[in-house]
C-alpha positions as CSV (number, residue, x, y, z in Angstrom):
1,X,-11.4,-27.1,-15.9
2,X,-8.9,-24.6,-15.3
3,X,-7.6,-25.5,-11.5
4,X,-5.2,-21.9,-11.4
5,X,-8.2,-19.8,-12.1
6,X,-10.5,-21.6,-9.6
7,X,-8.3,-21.5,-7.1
8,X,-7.3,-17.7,-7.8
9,X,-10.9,-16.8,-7.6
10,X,-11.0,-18.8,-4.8
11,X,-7.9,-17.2,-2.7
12,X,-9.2,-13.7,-4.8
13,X,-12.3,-13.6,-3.8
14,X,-11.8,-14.6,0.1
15,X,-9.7,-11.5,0.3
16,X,-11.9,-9.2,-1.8
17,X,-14.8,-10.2,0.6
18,X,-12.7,-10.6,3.8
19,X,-11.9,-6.5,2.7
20,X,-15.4,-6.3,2.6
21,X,-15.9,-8.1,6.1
22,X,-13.4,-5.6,7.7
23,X,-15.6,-2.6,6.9
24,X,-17.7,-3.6,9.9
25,X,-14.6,-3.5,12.6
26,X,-14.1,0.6,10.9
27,X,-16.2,3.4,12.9
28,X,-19.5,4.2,11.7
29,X,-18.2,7.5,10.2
30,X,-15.0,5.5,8.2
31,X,-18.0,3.3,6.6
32,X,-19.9,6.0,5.6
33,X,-17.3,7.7,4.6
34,X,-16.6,4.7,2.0
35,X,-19.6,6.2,0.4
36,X,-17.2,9.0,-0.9
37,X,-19.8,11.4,-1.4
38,X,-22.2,9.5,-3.3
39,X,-25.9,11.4,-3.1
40,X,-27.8,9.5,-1.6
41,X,-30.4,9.5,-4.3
42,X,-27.9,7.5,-6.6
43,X,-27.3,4.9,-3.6
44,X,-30.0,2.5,-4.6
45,X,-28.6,2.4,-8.1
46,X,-24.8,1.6,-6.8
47,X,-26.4,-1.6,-4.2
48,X,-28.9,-2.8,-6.9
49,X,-25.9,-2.9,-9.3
50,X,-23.4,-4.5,-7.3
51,X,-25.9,-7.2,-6.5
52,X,-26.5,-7.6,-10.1
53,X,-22.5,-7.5,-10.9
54,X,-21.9,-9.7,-7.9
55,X,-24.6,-12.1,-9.5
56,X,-23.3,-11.8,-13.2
57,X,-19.6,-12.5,-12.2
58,X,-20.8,-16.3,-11.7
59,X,-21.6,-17.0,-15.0
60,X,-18.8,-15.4,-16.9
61,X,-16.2,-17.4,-14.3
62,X,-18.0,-20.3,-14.9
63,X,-17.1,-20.1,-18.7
64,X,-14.0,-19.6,-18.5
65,X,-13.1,-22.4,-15.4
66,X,-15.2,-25.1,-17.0
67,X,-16.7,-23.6,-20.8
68,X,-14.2,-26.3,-22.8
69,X,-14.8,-26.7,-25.2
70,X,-18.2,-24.5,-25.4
71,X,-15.3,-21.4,-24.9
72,X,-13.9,-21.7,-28.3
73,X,-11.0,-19.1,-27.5
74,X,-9.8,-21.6,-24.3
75,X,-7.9,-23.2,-27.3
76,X,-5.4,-20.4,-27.7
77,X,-2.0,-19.8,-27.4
78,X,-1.3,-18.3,-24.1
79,X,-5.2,-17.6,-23.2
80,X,-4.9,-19.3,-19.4
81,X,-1.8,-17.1,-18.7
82,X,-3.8,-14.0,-19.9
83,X,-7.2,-14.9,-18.2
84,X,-5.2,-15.5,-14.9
85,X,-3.3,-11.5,-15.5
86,X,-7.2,-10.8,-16.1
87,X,-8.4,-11.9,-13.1
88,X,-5.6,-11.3,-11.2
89,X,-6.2,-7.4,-12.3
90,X,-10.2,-7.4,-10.8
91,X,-9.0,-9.4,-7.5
92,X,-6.2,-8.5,-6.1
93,X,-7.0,-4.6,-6.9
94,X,-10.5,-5.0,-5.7
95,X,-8.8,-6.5,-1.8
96,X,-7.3,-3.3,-1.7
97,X,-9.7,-0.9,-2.3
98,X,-12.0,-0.9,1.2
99,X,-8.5,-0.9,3.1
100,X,-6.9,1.5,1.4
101,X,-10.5,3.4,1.3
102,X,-10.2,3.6,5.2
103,X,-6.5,4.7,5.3
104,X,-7.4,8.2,3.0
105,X,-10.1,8.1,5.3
106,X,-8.6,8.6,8.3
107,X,-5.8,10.6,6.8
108,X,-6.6,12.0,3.8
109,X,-3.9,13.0,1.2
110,X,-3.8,13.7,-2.6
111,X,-1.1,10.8,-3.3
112,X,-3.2,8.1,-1.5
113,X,-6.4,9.1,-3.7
114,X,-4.3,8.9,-6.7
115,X,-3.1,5.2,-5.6
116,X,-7.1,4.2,-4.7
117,X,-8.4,5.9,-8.0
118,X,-5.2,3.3,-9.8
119,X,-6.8,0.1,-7.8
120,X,-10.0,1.5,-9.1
121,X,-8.5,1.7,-12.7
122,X,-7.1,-1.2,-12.5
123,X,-10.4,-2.9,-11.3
124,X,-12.4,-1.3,-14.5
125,X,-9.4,-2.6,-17.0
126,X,-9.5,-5.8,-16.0
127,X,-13.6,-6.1,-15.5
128,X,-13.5,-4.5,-19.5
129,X,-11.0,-7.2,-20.8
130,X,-13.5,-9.8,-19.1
131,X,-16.4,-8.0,-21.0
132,X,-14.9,-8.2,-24.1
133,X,-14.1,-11.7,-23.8
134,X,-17.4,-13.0,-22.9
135,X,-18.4,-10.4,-26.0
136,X,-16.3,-12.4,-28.4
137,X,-17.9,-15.5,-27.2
138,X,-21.1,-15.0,-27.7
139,X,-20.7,-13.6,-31.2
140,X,-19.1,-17.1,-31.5
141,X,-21.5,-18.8,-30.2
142,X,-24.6,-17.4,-31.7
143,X,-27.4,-18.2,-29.0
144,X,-29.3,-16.8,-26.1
145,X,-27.1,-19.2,-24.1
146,X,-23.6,-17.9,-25.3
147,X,-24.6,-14.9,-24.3
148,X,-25.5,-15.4,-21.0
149,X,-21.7,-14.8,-19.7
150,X,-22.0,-11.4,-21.4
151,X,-25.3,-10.8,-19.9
152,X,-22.9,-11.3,-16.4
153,X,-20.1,-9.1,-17.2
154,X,-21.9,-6.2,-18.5
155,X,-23.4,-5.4,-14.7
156,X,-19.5,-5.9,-13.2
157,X,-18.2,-3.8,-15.8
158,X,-20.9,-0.8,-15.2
159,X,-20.0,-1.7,-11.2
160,X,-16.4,-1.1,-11.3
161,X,-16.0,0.4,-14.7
162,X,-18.4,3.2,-14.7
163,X,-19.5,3.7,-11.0
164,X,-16.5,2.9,-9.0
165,X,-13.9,4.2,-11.7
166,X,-15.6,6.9,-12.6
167,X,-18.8,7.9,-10.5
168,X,-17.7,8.0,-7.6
169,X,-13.8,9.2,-7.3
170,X,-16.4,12.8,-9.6
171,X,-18.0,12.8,-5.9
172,X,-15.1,12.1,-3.5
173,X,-14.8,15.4,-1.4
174,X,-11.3,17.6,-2.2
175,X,-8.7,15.8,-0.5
């Protein structure tokens, strides 16, 4: 059991969803606006998908908290430190995104969509190393089960790495 990364997803993910939580105290027209121009066609495909990213980020964590010694790569030099950076990447970008959201929002400007579209960046960077590391460990470990934390991370890397990073900033009105 890794006790940092616990408690940084943990502390991590209280912020991420108390960002989340906040949405609700912005006017109706800041939380649509959150939508950034998403068709609303393609909206059943961004909430189906975050539930099934939200759902697949359990299994992948749960490898790397408790997966010793099924997590082969746990063994190495300096992999806590660089799981935590991982983490820390998704977590603490993904807090700031709804608020920072809100603020181009309400006052729109091309610097502050350059700093959500970074956060967003970030997000997808940190959501692909996780990808690749649950990659690496099924290919280690051979079976339907190894796989499964793959299986997790694919769905939160198409959620932040291909619809947050890139789908949505291609529909965010001019600023």
């Amino acid at each position: 059991m890794r006790k940092p990364l616990i408690l940084l997803n943990v502390v991590g993910g209280l912020a991420v969803l108390g960002s989340y939580a906040l949405a609700f105290a912005y006017s109706p027209a800041v939380r649509e606006g959150l939508w950034g121009g998403v068709p609303e066609s393609l909206r059943p495909i961004y909430t189906t998908n975050m539930l099934l990213a939200a759902a697949g980020y359990f299994p992948f964590t749960w490898l790397f908290a408790f997966g010793e010694p099924a997590y082969p790569a746990a063994k190495e030099a300096g992999h806590d430190r660089a799981l935590l950076g991982i983490y820390a990447l998704v977590l603490v970008p993904s807090a700031l995104w709804l608020p920072l959201t809100a603020w181009l929002i309400e006052a729109p400007s091309a610097w502050l969509f350059v700093v959500v579209r970074l956060v967003l960046f970030a997000v997808a960077a940190g959501a692909l190393a996780l990808l690749v590391r649950t990659a690496q460990h099924g290919m280690r470990r051979g079976t339907l089960a190894g796989w499964l934390p793959f299986a997790g991370a694919l769905p939160f890397f198409v959620q932040t790495g291909v619809l947050d990073a890139l789908v949505w900033p291609a529909f965010y009105p001019a600023v």
